[in-house]
PDB file as gemmi writes it, atoms N, CA and C in Angstrom:
CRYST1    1.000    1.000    1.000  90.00  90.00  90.00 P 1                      
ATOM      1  N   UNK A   1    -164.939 -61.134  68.849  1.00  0.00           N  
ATOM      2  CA  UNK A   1    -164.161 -62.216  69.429  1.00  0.00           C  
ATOM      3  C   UNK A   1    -165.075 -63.224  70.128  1.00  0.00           C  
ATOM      4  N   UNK A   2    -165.938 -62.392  70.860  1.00  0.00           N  
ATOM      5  CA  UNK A   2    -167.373 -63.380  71.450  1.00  0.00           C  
ATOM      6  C   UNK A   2    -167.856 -64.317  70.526  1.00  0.00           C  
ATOM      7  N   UNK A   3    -167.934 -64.006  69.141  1.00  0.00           N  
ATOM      8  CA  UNK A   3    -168.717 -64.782  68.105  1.00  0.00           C  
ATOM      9  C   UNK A   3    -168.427 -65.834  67.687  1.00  0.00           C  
ATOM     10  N   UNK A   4    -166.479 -65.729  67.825  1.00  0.00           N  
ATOM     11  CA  UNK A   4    -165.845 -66.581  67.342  1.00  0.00           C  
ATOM     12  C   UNK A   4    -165.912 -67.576  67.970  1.00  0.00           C  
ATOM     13  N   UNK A   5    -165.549 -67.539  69.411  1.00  0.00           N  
ATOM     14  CA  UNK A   5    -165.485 -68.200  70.906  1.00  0.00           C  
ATOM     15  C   UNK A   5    -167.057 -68.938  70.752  1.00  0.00           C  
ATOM     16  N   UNK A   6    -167.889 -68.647  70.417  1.00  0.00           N  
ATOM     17  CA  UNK A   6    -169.477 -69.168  70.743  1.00  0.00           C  
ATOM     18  C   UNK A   6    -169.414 -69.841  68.837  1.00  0.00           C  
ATOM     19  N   UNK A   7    -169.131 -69.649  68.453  1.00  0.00           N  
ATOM     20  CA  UNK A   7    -168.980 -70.169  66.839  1.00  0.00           C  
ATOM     21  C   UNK A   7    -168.070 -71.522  67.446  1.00  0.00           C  
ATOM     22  N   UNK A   8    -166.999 -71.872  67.669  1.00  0.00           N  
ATOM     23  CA  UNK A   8    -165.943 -72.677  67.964  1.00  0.00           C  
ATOM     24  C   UNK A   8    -166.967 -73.951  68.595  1.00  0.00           C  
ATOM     25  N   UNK A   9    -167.062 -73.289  69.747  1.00  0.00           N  
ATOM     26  CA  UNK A   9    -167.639 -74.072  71.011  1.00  0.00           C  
ATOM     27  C   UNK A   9    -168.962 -74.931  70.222  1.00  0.00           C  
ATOM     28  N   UNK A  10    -170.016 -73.972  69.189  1.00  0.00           N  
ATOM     29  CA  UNK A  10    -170.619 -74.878  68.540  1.00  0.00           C  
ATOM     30  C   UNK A  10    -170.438 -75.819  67.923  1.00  0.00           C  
ATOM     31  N   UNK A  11    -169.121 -75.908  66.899  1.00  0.00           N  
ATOM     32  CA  UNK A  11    -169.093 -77.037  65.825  1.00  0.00           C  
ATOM     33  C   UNK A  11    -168.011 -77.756  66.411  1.00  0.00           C  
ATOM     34  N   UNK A  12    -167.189 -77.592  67.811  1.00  0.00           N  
ATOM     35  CA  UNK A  12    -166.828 -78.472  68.899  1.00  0.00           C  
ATOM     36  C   UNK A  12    -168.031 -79.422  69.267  1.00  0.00           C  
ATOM     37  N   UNK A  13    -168.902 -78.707  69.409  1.00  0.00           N  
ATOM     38  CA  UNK A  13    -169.813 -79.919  70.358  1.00  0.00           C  
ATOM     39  C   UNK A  13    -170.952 -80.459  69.064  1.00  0.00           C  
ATOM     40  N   UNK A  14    -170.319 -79.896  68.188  1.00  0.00           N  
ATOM     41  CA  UNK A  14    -171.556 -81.209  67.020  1.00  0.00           C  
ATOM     42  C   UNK A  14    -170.503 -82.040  66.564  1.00  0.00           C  
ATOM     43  N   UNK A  15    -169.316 -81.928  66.482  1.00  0.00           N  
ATOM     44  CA  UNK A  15    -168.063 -83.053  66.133  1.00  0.00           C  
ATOM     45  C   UNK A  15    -168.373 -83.791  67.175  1.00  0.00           C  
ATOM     46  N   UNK A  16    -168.126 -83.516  68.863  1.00  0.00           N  
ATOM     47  CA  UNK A  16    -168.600 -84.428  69.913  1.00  0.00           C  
ATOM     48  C   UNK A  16    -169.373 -85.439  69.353  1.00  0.00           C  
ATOM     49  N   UNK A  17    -171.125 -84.664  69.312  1.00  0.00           N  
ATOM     50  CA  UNK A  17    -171.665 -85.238  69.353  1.00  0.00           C  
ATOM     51  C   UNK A  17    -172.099 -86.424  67.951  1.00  0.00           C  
ATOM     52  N   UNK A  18    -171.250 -85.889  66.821  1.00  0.00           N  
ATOM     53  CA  UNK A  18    -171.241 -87.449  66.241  1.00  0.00           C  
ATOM     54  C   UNK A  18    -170.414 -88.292  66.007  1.00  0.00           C  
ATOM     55  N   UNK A  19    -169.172 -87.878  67.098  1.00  0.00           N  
ATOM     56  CA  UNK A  19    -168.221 -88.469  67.142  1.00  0.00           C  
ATOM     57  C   UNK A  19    -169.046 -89.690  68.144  1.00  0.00           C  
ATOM     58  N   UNK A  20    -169.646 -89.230  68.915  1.00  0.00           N  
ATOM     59  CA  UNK A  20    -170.106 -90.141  69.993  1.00  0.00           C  
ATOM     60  C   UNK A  20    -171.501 -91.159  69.502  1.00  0.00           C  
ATOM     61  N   UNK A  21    -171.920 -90.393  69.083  1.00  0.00           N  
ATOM     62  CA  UNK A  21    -173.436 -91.366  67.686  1.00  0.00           C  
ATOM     63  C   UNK A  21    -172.726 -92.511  66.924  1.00  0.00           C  
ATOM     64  N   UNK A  22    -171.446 -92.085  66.059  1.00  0.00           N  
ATOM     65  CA  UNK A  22    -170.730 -93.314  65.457  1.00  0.00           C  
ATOM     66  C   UNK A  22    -170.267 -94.091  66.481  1.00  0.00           C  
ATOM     67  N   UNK A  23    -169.668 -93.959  67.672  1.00  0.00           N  
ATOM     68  CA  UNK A  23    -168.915 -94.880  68.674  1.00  0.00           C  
ATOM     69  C   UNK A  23    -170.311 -95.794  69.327  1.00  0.00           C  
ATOM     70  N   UNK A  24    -171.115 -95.141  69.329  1.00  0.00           N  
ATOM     71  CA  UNK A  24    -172.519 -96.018  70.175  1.00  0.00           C  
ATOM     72  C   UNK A  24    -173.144 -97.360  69.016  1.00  0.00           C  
ATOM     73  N   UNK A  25    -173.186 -96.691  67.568  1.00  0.00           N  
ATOM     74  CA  UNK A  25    -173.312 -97.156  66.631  1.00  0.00           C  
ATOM     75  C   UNK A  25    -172.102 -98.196  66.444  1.00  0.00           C  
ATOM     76  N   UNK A  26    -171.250 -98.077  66.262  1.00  0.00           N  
ATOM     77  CA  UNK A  26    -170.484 -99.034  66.137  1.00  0.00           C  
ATOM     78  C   UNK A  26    -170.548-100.403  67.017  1.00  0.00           C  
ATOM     79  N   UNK A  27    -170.710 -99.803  68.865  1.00  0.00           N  
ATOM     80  CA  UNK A  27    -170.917-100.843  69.448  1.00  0.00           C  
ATOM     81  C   UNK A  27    -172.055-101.686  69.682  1.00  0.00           C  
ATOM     82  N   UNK A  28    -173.289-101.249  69.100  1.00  0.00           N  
ATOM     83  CA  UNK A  28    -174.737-101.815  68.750  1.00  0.00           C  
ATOM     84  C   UNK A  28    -174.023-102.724  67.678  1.00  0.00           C  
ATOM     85  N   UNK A  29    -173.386-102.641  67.024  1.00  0.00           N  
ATOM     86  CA  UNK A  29    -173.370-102.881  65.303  1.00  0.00           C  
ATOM     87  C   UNK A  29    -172.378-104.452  66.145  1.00  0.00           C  
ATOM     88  N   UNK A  30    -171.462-104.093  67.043  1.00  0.00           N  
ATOM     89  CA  UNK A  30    -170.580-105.558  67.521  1.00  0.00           C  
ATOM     90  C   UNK A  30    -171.123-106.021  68.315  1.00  0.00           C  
ATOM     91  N   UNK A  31    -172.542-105.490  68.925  1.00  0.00           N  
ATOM     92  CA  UNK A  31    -173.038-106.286  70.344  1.00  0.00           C  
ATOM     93  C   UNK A  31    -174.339-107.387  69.697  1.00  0.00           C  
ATOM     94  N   UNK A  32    -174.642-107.020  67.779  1.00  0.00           N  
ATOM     95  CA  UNK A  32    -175.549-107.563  67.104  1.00  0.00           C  
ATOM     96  C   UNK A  32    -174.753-108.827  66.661  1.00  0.00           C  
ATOM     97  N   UNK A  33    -173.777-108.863  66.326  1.00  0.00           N  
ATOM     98  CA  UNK A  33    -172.772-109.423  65.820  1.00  0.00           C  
ATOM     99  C   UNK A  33    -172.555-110.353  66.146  1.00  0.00           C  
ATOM    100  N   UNK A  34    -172.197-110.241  67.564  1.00  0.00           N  
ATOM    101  CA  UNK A  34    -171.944-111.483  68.427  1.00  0.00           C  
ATOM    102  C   UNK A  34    -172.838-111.588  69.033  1.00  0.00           C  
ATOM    103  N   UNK A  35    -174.342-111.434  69.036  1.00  0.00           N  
ATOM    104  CA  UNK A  35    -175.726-112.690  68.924  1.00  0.00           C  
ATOM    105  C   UNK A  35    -176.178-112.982  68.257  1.00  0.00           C  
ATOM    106  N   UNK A  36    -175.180-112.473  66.820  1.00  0.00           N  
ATOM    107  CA  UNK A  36    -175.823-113.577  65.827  1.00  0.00           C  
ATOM    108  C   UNK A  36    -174.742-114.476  65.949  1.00  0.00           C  
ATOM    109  N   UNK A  37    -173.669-114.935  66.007  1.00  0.00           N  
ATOM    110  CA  UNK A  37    -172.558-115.523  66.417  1.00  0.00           C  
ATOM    111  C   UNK A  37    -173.345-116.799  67.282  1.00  0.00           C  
ATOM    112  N   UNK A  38    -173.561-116.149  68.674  1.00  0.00           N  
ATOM    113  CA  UNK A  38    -174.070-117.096  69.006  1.00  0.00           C  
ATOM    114  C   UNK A  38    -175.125-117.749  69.208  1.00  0.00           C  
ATOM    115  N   UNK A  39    -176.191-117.296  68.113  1.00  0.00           N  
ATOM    116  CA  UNK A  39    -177.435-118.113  67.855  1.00  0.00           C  
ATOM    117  C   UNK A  39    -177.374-118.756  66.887  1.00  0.00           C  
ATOM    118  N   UNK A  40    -176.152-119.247  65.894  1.00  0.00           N  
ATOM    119  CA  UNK A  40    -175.534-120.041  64.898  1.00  0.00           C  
ATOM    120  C   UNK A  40    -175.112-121.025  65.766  1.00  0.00           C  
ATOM    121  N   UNK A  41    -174.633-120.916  67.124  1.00  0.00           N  
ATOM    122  CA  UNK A  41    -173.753-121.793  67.848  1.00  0.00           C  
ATOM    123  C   UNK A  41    -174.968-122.511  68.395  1.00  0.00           C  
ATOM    124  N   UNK A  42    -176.156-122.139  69.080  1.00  0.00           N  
ATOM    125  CA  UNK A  42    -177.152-122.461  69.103  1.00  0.00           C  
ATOM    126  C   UNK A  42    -178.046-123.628  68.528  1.00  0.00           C  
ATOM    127  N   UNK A  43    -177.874-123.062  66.776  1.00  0.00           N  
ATOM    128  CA  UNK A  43    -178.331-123.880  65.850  1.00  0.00           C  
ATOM    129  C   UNK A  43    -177.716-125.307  65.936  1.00  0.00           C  
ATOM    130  N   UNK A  44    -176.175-125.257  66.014  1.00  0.00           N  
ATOM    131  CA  UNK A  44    -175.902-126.867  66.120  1.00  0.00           C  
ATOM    132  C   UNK A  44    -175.816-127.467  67.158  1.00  0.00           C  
ATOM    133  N   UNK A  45    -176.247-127.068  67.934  1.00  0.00           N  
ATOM    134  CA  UNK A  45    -176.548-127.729  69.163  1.00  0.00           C  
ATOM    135  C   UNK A  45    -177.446-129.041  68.659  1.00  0.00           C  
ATOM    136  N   UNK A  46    -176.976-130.114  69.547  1.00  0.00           N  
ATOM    137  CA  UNK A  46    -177.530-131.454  69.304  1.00  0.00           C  
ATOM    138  C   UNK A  46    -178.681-131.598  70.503  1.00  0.00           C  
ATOM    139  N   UNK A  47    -179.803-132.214  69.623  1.00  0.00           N  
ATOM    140  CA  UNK A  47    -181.003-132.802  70.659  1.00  0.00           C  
ATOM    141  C   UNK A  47    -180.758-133.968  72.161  1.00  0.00           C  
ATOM    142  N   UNK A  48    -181.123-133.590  73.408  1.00  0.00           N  
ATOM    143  CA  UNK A  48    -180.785-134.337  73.959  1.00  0.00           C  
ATOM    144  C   UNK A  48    -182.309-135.124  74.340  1.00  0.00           C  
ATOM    145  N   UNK A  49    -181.786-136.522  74.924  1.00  0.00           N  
ATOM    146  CA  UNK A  49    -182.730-137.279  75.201  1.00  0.00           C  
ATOM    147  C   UNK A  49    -182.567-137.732  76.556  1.00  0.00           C  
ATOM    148  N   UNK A  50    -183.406-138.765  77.512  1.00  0.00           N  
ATOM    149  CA  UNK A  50    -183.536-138.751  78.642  1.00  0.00           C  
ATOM    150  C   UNK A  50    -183.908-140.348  78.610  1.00  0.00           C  
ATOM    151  N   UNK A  51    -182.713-140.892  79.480  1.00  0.00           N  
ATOM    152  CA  UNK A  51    -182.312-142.498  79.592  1.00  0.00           C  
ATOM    153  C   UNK A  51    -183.721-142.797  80.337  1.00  0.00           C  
ATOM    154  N   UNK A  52    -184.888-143.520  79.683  1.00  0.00           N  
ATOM    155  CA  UNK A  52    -185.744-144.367  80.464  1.00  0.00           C  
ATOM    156  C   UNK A  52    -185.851-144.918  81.776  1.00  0.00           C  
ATOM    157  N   UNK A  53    -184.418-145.379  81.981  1.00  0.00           N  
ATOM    158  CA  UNK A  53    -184.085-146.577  83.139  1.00  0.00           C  
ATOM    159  C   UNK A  53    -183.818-145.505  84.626  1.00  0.00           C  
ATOM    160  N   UNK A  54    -182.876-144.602  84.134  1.00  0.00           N  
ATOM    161  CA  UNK A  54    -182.137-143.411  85.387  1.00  0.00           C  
ATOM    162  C   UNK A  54    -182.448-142.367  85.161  1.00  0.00           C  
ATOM    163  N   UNK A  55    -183.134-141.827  83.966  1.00  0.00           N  
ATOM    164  CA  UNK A  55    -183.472-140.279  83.851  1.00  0.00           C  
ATOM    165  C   UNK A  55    -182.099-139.432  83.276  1.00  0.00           C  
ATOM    166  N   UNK A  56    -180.977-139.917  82.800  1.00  0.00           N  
ATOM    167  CA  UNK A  56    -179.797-139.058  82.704  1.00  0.00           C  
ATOM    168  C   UNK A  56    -180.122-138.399  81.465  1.00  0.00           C  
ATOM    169  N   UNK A  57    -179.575-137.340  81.407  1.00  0.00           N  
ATOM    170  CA  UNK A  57    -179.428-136.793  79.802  1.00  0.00           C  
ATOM    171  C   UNK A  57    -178.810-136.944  79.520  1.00  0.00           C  
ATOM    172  N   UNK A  58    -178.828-137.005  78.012  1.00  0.00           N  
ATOM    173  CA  UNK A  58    -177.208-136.984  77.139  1.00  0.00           C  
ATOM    174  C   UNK A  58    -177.534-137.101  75.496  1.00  0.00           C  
ATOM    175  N   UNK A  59    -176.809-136.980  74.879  1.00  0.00           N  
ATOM    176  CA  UNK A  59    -177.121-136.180  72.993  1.00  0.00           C  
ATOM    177  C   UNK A  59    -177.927-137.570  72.622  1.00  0.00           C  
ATOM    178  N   UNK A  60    -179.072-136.831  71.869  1.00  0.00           N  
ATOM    179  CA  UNK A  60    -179.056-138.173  70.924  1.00  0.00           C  
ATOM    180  C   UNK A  60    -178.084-139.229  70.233  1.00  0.00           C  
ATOM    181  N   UNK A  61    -177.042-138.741  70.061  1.00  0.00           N  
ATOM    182  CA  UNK A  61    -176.190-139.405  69.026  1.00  0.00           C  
ATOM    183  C   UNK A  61    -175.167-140.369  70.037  1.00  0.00           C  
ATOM    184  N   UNK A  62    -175.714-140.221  71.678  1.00  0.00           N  
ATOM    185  CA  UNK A  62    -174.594-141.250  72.294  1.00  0.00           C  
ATOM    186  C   UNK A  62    -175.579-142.411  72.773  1.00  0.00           C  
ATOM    187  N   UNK A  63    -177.272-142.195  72.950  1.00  0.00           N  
ATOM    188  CA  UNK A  63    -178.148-142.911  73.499  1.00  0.00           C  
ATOM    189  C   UNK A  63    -178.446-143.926  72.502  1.00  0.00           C  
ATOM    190  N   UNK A  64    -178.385-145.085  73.071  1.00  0.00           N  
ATOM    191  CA  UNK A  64    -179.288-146.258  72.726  1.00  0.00           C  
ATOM    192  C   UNK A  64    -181.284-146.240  72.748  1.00  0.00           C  
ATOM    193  N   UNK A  65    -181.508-146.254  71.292  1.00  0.00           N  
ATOM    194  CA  UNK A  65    -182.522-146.398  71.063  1.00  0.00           C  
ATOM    195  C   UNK A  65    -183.383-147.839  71.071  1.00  0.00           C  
ATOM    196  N   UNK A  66    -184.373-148.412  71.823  1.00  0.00           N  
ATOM    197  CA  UNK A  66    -184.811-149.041  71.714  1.00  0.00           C  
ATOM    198  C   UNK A  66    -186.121-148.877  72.025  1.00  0.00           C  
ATOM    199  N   UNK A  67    -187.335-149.870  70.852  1.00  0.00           N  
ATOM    200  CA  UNK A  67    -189.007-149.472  71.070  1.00  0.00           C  
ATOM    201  C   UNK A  67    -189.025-148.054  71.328  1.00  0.00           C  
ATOM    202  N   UNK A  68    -188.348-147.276  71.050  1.00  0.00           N  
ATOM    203  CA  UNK A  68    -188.988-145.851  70.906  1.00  0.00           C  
ATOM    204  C   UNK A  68    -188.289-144.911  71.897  1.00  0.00           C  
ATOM    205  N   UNK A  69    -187.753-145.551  72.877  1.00  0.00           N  
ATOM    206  CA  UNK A  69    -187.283-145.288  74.388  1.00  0.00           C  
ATOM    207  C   UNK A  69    -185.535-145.090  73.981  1.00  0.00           C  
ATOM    208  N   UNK A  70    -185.049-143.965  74.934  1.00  0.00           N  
ATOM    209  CA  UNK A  70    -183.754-143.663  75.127  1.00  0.00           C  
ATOM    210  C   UNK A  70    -183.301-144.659  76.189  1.00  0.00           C  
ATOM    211  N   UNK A  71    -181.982-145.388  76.176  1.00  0.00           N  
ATOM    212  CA  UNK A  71    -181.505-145.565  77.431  1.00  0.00           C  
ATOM    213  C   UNK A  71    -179.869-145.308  77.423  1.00  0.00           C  
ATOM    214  N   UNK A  72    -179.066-144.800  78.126  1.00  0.00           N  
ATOM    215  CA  UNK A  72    -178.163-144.150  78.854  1.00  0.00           C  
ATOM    216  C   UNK A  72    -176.810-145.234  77.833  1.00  0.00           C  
ATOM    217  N   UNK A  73    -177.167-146.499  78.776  1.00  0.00           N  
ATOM    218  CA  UNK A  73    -176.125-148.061  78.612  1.00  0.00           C  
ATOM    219  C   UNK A  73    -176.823-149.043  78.415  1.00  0.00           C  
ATOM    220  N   UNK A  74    -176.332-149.928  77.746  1.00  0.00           N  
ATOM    221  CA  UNK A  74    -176.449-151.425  77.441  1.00  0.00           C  
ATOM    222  C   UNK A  74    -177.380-152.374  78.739  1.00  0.00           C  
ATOM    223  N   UNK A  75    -176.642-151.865  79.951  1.00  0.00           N  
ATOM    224  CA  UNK A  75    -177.063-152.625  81.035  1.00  0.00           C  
ATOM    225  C   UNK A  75    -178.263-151.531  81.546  1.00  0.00           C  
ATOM    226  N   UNK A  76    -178.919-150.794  81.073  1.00  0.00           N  
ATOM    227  CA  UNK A  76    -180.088-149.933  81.629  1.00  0.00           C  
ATOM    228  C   UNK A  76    -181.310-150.690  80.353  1.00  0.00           C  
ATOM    229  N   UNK A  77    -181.113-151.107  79.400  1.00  0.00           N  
ATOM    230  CA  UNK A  77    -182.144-151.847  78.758  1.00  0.00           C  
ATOM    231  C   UNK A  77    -182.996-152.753  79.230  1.00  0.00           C  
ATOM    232  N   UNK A  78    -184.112-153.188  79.256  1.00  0.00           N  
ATOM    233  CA  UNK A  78    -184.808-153.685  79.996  1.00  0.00           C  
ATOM    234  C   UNK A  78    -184.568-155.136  79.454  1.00  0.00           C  
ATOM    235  N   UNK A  79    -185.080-156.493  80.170  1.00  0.00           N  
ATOM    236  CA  UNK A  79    -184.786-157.206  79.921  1.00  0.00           C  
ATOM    237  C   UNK A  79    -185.862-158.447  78.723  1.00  0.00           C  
ATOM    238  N   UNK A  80    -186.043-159.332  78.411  1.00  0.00           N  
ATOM    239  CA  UNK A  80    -186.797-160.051  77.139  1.00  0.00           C  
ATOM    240  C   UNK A  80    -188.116-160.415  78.559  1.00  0.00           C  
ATOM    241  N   UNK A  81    -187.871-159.646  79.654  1.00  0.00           N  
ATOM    242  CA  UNK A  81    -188.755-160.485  80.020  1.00  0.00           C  
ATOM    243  C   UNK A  81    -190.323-159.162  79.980  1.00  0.00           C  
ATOM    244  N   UNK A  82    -190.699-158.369  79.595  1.00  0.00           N  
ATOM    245  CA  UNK A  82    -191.460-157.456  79.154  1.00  0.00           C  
ATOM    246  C   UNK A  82    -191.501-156.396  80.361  1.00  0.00           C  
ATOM    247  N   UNK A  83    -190.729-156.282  81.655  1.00  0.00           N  
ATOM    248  CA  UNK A  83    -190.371-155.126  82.155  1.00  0.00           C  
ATOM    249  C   UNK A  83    -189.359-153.755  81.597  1.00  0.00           C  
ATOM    250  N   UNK A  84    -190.366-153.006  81.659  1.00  0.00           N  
ATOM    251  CA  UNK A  84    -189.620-151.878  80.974  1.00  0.00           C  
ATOM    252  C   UNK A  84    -189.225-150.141  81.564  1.00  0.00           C  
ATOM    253  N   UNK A  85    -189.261-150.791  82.823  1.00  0.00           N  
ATOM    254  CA  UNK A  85    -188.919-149.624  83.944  1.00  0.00           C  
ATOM    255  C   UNK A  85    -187.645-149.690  83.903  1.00  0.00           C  
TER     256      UNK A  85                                                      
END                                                                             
């Protein structure tokens, strides 16, 4: 009866234990998942640039480019007279 009792208790605790190997595994497997998730989100992230005139940031795609230089607004452009601070 001892044998049985110590027989049981063994292939109890190896079911445990890969019951618990697949559950750890599984959550490695969703914690990979969602950083690849969000290093795709990452990827489209837009370049930002830095307004000449005030220093602001903001995406390339809203800044005014001029001579090479980011600026913010219209009225942060420097003027025809060759100041360009």
């Amino acid at each position: 009866m001892a044998r049985i009792l110590i027989l049981l208790a063994v292939v109890l605790g190896v079911i445990w234990w890969l019951r618990s190997r697949a559950e750890s595994r599984q959550q490695q497997a969703a914690r990979t998942s969602r950083s690849a998730n969000n290093a795709s989100r990452d990827d489209s992230a837009e370049a930002m640039v830095q307004c000449a005139h005030c220093g602001v940031h903001l995406p390339r795609s809203e800044a005014i480019a001029w001579h090479g230089l980011h600026y913010c607004r219209r009225s942060h452009l420097p003027d025809d007279s060759g100041d360009h601070a």
